[in-house]
N, C-alpha and C positions, 0 to 999 in steps of 0.2 A: 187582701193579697195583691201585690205589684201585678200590673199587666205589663208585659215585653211588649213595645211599639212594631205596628203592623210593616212585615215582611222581616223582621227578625225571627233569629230561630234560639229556640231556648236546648240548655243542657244541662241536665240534672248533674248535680255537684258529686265527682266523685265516681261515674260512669263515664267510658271511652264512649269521643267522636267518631259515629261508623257511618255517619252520611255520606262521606266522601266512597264509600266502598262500592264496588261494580254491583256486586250482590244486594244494595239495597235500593231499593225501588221506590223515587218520589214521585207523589202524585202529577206533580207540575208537568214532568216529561216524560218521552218515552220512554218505555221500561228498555234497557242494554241486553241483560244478561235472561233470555227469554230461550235459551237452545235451542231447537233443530228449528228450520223454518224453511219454508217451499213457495220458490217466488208464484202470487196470483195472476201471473199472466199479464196484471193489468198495470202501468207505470204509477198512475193514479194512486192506486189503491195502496201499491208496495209502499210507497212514499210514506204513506201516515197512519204503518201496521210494526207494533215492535216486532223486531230483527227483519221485518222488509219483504212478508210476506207471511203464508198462511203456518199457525202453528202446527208441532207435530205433538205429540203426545200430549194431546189437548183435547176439548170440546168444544168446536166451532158450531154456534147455532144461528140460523137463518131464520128469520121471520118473513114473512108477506103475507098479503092478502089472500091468495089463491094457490095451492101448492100446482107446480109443473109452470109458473111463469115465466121464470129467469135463472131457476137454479142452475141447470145446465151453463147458460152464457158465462154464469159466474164465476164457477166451479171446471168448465170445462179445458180454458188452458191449463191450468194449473193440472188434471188429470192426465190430458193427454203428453204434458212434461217428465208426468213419472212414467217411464216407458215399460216399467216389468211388475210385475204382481199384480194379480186380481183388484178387481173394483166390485165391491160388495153394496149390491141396491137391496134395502130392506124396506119391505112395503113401498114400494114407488107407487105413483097415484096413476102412471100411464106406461106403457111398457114402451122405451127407447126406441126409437126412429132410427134403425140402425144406418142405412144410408146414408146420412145428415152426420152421425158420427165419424161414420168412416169418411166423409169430405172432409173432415178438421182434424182427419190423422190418429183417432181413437181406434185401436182394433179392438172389435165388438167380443174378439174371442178372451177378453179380460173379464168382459161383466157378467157377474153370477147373482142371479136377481130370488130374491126370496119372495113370495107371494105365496097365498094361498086365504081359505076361511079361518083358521084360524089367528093367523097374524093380524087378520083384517080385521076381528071382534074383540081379539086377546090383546091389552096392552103391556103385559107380564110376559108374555110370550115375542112382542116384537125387541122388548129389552135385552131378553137372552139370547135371542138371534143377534144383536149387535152384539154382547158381551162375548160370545163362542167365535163372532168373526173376528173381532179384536186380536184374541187369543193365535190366532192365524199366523204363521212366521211367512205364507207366503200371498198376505193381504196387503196390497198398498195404501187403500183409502176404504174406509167404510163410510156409507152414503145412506140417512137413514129419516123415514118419513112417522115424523111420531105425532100424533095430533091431538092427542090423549096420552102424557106420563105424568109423574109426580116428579116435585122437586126432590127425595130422596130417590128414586132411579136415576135419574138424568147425573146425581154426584155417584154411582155407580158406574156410569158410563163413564164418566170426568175420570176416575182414580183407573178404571181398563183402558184407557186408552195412555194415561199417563204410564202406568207399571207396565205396558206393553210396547209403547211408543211407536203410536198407531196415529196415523189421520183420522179423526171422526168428523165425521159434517153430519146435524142432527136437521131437520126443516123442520117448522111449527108455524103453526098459524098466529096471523097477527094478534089474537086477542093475548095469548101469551104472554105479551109484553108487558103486561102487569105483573106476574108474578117471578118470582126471585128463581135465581139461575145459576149454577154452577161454571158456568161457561166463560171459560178465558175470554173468547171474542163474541161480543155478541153484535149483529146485523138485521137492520131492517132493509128489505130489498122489495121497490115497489117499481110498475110501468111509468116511464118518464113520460114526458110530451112527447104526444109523436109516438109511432112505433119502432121507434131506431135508436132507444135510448132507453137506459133503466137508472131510477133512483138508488141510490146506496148510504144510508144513515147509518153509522158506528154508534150502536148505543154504549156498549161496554167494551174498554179497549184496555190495557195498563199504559196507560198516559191521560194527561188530561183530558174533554170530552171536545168533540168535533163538530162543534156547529154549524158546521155548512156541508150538507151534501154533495157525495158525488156523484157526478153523472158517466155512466159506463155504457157505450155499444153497444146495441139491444144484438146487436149482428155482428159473426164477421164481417171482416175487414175484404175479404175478398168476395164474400155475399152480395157486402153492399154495391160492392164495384161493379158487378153482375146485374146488379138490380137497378141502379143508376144507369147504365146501359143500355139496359134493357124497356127505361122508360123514354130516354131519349130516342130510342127508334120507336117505339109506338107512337112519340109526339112526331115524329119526322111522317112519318106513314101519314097521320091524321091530316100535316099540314099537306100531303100532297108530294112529296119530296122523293118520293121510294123508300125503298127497304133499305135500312142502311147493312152492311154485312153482322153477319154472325158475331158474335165476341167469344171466343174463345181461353180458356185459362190462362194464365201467365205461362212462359215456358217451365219457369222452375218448379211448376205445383202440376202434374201434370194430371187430367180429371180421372177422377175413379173411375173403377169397374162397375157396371151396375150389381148394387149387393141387394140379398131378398132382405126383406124389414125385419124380420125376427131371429137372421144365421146370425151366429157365431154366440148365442147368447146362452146361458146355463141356464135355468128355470127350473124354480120348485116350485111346482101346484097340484092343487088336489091331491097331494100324496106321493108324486113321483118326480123326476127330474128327465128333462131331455137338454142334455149335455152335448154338444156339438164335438168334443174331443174331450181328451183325457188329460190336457197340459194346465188347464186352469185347477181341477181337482187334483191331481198331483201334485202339484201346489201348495193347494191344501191340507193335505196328510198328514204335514209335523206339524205340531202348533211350537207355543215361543210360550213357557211360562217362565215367570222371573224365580232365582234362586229361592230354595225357600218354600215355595207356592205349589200349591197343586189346583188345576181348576176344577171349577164345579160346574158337574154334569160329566166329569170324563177328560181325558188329552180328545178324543174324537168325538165329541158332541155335535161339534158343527158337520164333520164328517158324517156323523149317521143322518144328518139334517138332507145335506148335501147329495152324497154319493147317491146315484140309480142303482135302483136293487138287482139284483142278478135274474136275470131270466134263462 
């Protein structure tokens, strides 16, 4: 059999040339025709993600070392850009530092955090909690700590968030990377040098693969500028110099109100919810299924998950 000389492309006799088409997707480059996509906050990152930031009706999955490292810094502009609908934490390894959110312009009265004994033992059970939040018409990102699935769950997740056209972010531990993934984008995210800096590897992307890392801001940007400040007058102190003045916000950011650590957040544990208002579960109420479809467990699964029982 003839070999075609390397970087030619062959065409079978008699079938139409569709390379040229938007719709078809060569390995070489980045994929065009990728739909909905929500800029990452990061310049960086938007650069060398097909359509230029975080997919939607996708499954974005996270690896690291340690869950609660860097998800947040990652994930966090890009969350606090979508300004309306819930943000669904399912099984989080630490319950959010609301204060720290609300300095970066996250209102905490979005996030509806699922926990309890059974999501924490059941890994069948933390699936369905993603898949009923998915189902949400008034969810904007679902955010989901799975450390323990199988690869046909996780294409369960892939096709609900796709027939739903939902944001999923899944985090898994590093060992995962050995095994096969459903997931449009997939990321390794590890501590850079330094504590002011996080690694970021594109394992799986639709373009070719990215072998050089990037390094992304362990911290805001206005954090750090506080903290750089803040070390230059302790150095000034040391040398003897005085106290240099206060540092103060920028005018245009003007500093929060002191918020308590756990207000504005929904929480289901041990069996019940304490719901800070009624605007995030109202919300919640309709769900969004596609023509055709009816979901399983109910239109209100995640509602009876969800809502505080009547007393």
């Amino acid at each position: 059999m003839p070999v075609a000389p390397s970087g030619t492309r062959l065409r079978l006799q008699g079938l139409p040339d569709i390379t040229g088409q938007a719709a078809v997707w060569r390995a070489d480059e980045l994929a065009r025709n990728v739909g909905a996509t929500r800029p990452t906050g990061h310049a960086a990152l938007d650069a060398v993600l097909p359509g230029g930031g975080w997919p939607v009706g996708a499954l974005v999955e996270v690896l690291q070392p340690q869950a609660g490292q860097g998800e947040w810094r990652l994930l966090l502009p890009a969350l606090e850009a979508s300004s309306a609908g819930a943000l669904v934490l399912v099984n989080p390894p630490h319950r959010p530092f609301v204060p720290a959110l609300a300095a970066q312009g996250l209102d905490a009265s979005r996030l509806l955090m699922l926990q309890g004994p059974t999501l924490a033992r059941d890994a069948a059970a933390r699936v369905w909690a993603c898949e009923q939040a998915l189902r949400c018409a008034g969810v904007s990102a679902v955010l989901a700590w799975l450390p323990q699935v199988r690869p046909e769950q996780l294409r369960r997740l892939q096709m609900a968030a796709q027939n739903f056209q939902q944001a999923l972010f899944v985090m898994r531990p590093l060992a995962a990377q050995q095994e096969a993934s459903p997931a449009v984008l997939r990321l390794l995210l590890e501590p850079g040098e330094g504590a002011d800096a996080l690694t970021l590897r594109l394992l799986k992307r639709r373009g070719p693969p990215l072998t050089t890392p990037l390094v992304l801001p362990a911290r805001p940007e206005r954090l750090q500028a506080l903290l750089a400040a803040s070390r230059q007058q302790s150095a000034r102190r040391r040398q003897g110099r005085g106290a240099a003045p206060a540092v103060a916000p920028p005018a245009t950011q003007p500093p929060a109100r002191p918020v308590p650590v756990s207000a504005g957040i929904a929480v289901r544990e041990e069996g019940a919810v304490r719901a800070p208002g009624s605007a995030v579960l109202a919300a919640l109420a309709s769900t969004r299924v596609p023509a055709g479809a009816a979901p399983s467990g109910g239109p209100g699964a995640l509602d009876r998950l969800v809502a505080p029982a009547a007393r």
